[in-house]
C-alpha positions in Angstrom: -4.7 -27.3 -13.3 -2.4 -30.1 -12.5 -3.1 -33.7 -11.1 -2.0 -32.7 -7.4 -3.8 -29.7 -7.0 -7.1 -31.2 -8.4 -6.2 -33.6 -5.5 -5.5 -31.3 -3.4 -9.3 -29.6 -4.0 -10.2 -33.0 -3.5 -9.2 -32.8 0.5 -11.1 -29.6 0.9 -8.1 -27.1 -0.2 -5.6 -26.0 -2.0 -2.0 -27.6 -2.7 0.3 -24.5 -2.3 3.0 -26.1 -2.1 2.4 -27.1 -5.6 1.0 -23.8 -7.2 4.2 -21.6 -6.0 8.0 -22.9 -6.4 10.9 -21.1 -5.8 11.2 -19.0 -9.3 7.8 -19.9 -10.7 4.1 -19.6 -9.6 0.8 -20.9 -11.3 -1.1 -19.1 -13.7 -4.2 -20.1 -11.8 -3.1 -18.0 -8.4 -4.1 -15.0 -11.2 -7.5 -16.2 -12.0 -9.5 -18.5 -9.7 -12.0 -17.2 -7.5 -11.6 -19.8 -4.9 -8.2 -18.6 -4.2 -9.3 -14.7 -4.1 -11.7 -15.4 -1.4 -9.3 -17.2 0.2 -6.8 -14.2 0.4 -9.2 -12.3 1.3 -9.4 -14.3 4.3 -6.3 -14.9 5.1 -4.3 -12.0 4.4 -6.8 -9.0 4.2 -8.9 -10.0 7.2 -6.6 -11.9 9.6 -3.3 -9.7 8.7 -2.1 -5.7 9.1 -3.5 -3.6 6.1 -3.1 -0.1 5.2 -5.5 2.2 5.5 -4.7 5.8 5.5 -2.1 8.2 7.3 -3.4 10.1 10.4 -3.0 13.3 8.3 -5.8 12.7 6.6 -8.1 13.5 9.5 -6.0 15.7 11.3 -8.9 17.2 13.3 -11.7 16.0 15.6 -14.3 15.3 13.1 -12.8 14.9 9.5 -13.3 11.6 8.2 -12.5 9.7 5.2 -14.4 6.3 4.1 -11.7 3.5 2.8 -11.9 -0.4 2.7 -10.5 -2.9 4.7 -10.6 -5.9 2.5 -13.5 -5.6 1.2 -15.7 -4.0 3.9 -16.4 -0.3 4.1 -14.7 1.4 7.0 -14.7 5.1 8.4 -11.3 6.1 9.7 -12.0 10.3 12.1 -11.3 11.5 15.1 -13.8 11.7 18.0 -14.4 15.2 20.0 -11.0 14.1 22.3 -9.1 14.0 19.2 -8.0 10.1 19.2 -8.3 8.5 16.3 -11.2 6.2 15.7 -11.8 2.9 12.7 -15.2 1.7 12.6 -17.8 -0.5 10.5 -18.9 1.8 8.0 -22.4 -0.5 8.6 -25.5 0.4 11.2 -26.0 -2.0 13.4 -29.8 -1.5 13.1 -30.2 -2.9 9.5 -27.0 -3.0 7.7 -26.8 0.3 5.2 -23.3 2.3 5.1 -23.9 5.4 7.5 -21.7 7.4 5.7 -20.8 7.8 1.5 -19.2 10.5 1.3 -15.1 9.8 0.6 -14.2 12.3 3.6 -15.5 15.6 5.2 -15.9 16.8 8.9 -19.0 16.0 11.1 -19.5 15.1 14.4 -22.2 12.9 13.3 -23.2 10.0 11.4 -26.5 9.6 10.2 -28.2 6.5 8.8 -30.3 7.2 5.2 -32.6 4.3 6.2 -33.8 4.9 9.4 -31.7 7.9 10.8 -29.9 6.2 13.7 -27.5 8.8 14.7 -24.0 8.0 15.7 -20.9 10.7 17.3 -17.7 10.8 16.2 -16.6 8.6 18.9 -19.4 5.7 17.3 -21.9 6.0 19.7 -25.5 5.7 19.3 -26.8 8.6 20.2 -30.8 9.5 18.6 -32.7 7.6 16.7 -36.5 8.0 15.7 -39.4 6.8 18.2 -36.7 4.8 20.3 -39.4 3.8 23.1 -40.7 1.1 20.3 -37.7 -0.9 21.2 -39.3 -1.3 24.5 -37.6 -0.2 28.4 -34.8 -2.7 28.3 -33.7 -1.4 24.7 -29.6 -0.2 25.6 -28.3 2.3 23.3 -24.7 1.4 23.8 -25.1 -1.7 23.0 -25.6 -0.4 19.3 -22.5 1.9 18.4 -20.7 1.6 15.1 -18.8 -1.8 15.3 -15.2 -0.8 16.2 -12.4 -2.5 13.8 -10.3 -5.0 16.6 -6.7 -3.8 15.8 -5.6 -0.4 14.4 -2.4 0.8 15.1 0.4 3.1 13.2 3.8 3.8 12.8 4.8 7.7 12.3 1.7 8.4 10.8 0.6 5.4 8.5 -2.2 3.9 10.1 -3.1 -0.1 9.5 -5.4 -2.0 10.8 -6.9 -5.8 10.8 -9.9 -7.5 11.6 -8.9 -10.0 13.6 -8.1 -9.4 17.2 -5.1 -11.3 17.4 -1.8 -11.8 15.7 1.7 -10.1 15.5 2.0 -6.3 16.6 2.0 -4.1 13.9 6.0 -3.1 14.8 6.1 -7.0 13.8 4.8 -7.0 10.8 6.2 -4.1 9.3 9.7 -5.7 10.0 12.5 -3.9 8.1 10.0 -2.4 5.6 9.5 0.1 8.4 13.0 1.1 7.5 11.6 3.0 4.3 8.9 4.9 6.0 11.7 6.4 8.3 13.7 7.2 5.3 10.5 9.2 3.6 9.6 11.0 6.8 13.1 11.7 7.8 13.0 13.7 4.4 11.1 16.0 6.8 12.8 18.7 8.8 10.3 17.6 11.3 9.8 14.0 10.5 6.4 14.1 9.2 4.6 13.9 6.2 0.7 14.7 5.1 -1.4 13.0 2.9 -4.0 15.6 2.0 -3.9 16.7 -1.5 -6.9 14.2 -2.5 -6.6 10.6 -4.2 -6.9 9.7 -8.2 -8.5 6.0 -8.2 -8.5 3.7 -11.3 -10.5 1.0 -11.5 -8.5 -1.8 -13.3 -9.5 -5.1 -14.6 -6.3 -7.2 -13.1 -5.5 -9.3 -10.3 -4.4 -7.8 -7.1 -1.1 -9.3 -7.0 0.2 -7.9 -10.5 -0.1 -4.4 -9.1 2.0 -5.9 -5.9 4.7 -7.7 -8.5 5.0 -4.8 -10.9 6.5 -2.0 -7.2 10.0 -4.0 -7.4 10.0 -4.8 -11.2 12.7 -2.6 -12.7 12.7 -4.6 -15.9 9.8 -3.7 -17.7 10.1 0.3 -17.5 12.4 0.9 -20.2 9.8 -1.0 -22.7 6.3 -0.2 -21.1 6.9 3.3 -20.2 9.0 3.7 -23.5 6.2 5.4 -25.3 5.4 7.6 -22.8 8.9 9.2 -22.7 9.2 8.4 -18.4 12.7 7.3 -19.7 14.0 10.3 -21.7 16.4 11.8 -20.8 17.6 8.8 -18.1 21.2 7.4 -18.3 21.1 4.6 -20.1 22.8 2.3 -17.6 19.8 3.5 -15.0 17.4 0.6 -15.9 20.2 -2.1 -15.7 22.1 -4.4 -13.5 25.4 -2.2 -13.7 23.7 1.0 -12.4 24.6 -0.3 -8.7 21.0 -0.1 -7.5 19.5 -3.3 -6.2 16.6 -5.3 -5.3 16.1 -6.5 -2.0 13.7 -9.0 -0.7 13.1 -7.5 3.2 11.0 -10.3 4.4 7.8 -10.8 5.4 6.2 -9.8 1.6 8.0 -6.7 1.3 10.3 -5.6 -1.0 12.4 -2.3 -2.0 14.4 -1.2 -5.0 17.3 0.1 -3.4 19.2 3.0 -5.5 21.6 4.0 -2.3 24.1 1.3 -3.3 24.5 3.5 -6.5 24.9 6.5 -4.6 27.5 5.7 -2.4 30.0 5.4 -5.1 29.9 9.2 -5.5 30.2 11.9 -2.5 27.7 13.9 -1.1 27.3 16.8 -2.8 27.8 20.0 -1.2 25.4 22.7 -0.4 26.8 25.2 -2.9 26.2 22.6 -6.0 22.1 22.9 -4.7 20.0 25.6 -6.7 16.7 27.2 -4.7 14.5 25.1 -3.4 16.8 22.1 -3.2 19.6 24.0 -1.3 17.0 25.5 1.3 15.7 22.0 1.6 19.3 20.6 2.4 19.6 23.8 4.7 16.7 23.0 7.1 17.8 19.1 7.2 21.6 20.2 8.1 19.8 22.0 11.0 18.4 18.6 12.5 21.0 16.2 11.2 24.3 18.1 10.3 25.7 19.2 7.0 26.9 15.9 6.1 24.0 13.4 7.2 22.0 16.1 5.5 23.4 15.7 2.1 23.5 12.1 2.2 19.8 11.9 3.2 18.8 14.1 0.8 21.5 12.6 -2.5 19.5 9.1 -1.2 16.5 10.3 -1.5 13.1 8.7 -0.8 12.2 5.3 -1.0 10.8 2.8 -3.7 9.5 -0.1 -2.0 6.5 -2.3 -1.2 4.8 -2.9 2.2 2.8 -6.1 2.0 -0.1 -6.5 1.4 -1.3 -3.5 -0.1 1.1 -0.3 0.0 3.3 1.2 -2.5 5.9 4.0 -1.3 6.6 5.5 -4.8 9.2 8.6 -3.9 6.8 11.4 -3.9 3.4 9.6 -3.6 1.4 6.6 -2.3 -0.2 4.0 -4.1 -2.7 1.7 -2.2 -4.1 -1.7 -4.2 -7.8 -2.4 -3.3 -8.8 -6.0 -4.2 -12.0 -5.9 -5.6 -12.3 -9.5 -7.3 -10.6 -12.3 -8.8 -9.8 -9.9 -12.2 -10.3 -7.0 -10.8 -8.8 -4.0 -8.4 -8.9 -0.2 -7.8 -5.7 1.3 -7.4 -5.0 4.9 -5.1 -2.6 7.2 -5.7 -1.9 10.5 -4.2 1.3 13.1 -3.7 2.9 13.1 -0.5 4.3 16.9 1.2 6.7 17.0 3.5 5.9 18.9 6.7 8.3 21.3 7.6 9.5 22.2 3.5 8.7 25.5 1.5 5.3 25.4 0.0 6.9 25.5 -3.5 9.0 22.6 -2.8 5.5 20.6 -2.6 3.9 21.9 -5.1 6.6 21.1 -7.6 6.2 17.5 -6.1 2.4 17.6 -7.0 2.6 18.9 -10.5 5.2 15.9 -10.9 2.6 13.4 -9.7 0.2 15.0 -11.7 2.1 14.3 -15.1 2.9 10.4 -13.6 -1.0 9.6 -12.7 -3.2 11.2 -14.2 -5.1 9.8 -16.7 -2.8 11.3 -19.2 0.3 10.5 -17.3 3.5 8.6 -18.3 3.0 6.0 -15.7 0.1 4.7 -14.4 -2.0 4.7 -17.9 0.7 2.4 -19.0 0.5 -0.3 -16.1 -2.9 -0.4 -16.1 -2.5 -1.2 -19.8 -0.3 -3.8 -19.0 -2.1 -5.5 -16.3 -5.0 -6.0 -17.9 -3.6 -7.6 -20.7 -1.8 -9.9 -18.1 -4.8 -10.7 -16.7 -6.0 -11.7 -20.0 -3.7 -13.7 -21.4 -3.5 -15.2 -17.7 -6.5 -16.6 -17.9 -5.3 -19.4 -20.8 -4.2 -22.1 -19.2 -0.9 -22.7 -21.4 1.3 -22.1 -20.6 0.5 -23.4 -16.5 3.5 -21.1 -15.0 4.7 -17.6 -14.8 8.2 -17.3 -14.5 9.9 -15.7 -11.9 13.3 -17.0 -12.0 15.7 -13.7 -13.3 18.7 -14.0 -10.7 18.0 -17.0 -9.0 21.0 -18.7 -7.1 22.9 -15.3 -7.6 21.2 -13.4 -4.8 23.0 -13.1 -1.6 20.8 -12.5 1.7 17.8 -11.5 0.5 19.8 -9.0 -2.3 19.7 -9.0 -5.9 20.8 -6.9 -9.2 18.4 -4.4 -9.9 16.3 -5.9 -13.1 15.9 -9.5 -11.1 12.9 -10.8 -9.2 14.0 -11.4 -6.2 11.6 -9.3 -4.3 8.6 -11.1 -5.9 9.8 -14.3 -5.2 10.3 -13.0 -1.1 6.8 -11.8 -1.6 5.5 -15.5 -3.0 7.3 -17.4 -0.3 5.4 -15.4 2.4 2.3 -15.6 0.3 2.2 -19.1 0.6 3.1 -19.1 4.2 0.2 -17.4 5.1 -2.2 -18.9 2.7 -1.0 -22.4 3.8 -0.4 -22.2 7.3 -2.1 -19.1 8.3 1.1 -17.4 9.3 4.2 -16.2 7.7 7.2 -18.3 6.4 9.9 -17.4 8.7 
């Protein structure tokens, strides 16, 4: 650690300005456990987080249990059918009412003492209540609700603190890629309910967050795996057209559509099966042209900051856990509206990437790990981050530079400096 930010510890923080630099950041934002408790703060109690999609408890009374930062949460839907977030803590003596990762029940039962809560978190039995005494107020003990939850065609965040920018704010032009996946949808929706793998990897939060918008390792990490058989040569390089883009506010997107516009839509009669009836039922909704460029575009690759990965057919969520240490969700995404096959071919696909003999996600968690090992020398002090600086225009880089994760350090530091983002 350098003179100024020992001196900055000194004054009772940290010197950001001096860990993070345009096209480099300390080693030490990696590995101290002063800073992950402050970003836990900062960013993953006072700021929007994802939590789930509303799919996932489509009825009144399924349930799923997640984490919000790092407390426990139950996300369901009460009797009326609106969707509830709550403290998955009783407010009698502190023990998770529910640890199960989803289900359906109206109720929640504490193990310790069975205080019983309904779907909408109120108190509603618990054993020899008249010991409390006559001015003992059930309501006054439901499930703690979380302050701010709030979603955006289907993806529901939410943050602890009761204040701060709307959600519609926050999402910024990121929100641009989750109208591009749902718009996949003849109907505009999308479910999230085949189930979720979880690995538990030994790596810093952020690496997972770097490595959505890095196009420059696949073709070496993923080279044994044989992800890149069989792609053009020129797919993982700056002359594919694709691009990088840096959309503000932490998030970031690989952008292939630049690479597609060079070429025409094709038409329906070039689709085979599946494809063509999926290109039939968007014409239907958006015309035979728009159709075919929505569907020749094709999802999105992008990263909504802090926490959520939209990975073309599935969702990846990071869960910090500590300093070295995360667990990181995937699962498939099916588009409402689309044959059954069509989304079933999807989930045999994410199958083959994530599981744990897939081509993708063994070899990242591989990867990060040994990051976060060699991260924690302290030679050399810096990690570079400085492919395609000066030649990015507007937020927009070639596809294999870093200009996303230097977007998503600059608003890092905002927030972890001032409490709010850089503008």
């Amino acid at each position: 650690m350098s003179g100024n930010e020992l001196e900055g510890r000194e004054r009772g923080g940290v010197a950001w300005g001096d860990l993070i630099v345009e096209g480099r950041v300390s080693g030490q934002l990696y590995v101290d456990a002063e800073i992950f408790e402050a970003e836990m703060e900062r960013i993953f109690h006072r700021g929007w987080v994802f939590v789930g999609h509303e799919s996932e408890v489509a009825s009144p009374g399924e349930f799923v249990t997640r984490r919000l930062g790092r407390a426990p949460v139950v996300m369901t839907r009460d009797d009326a059918g609106a969707l509830r977030l709550f403290s998955n803590r009783c407010p009698h003596r502190g023990a998770t009412i529910c640890a199960l990762e989803g289900g359906q029940s109206r109720y929640f039962r504490c193990p310790y003492h069975a205080w019983t809560f309904d779907s909408a978190g109120q108190l509603v039995s618990l054993p020899a209540e008249d010991g409390y005494g006559p001015s003992f107020d059930r309501s006054q003990f439901g499930l703690a609700p979380v302050p701010r939850v709030d979603s955006y065609r289907g993806f529901v965040f939410a943050s602890w603190c009761p204040d701060g920018p709307t959600l519609l704010e926050h999402l910024g032009r990121s929100a641009q890629m989750i109208d591009r996946l749902c718009d996949l949808s003849p109907v505009g929706q999308i479910e999230l309910r085949a189930g979720w793998l979880r690995h538990r990897i030994g790596a810093n939060w952020k690496l997972a967050a770097e490595n959505v918008c890095d196009f420059y390792h696949p073709p070496v990490t993923h080279a044994s795996s044989g992800l890149v058989a069989g792609v053009p040569a020129t797919y993982f390089s700056d002359v594919s057209g694709a691009v990088v883009r840096d959309l503000g506010g932490g998030h970031g997107e690989i952008d292939h559509r630049p690479m597609h516009a060079r070429s025409t839509p094709r038409p329906a009669e070039s689709y085979q099966g599946l494809r063509r009836r999926h290109l039939e039922l968007l014409a239907e909704r958006d015309g035979q042209v728009s159709a075919a460029a929505r569907l020749q575009e094709g999802p999105p690759h992008g990263f909504v900051f802090p926490n959520l990965f939209i990975a073309e057919l599935s969702i990846f969520v990071i869960e910090p856990v500590a300093v070295g240490d995360m667990t990181h969700r995937q699962t498939p995404i099916a588009w409402v509206g689309l044959p059954d096959e069509l989304n079933r071919r999807n989930l045999r696909s994410f199958e083959g990437g994530f599981g744990p003999a897939g081509m993708v996600e063994p070899d990242d968690a591989a990867v990060w790990e040994r990051l976060q090992l060699g991260l924690r020398a302290r030679e050399p002090a810096w990690v570079v981050l400085q492919r395609g600086v000066g030649r990015d225009v507007d937020g927009v880089g070639r596809l294999l530079d870093e200009t996303a994760m230097r977007g998503f350090w600059r608003h890092y530091r905002g927030l972890m400096a001032a409490g709010e983002a850089t503008p």
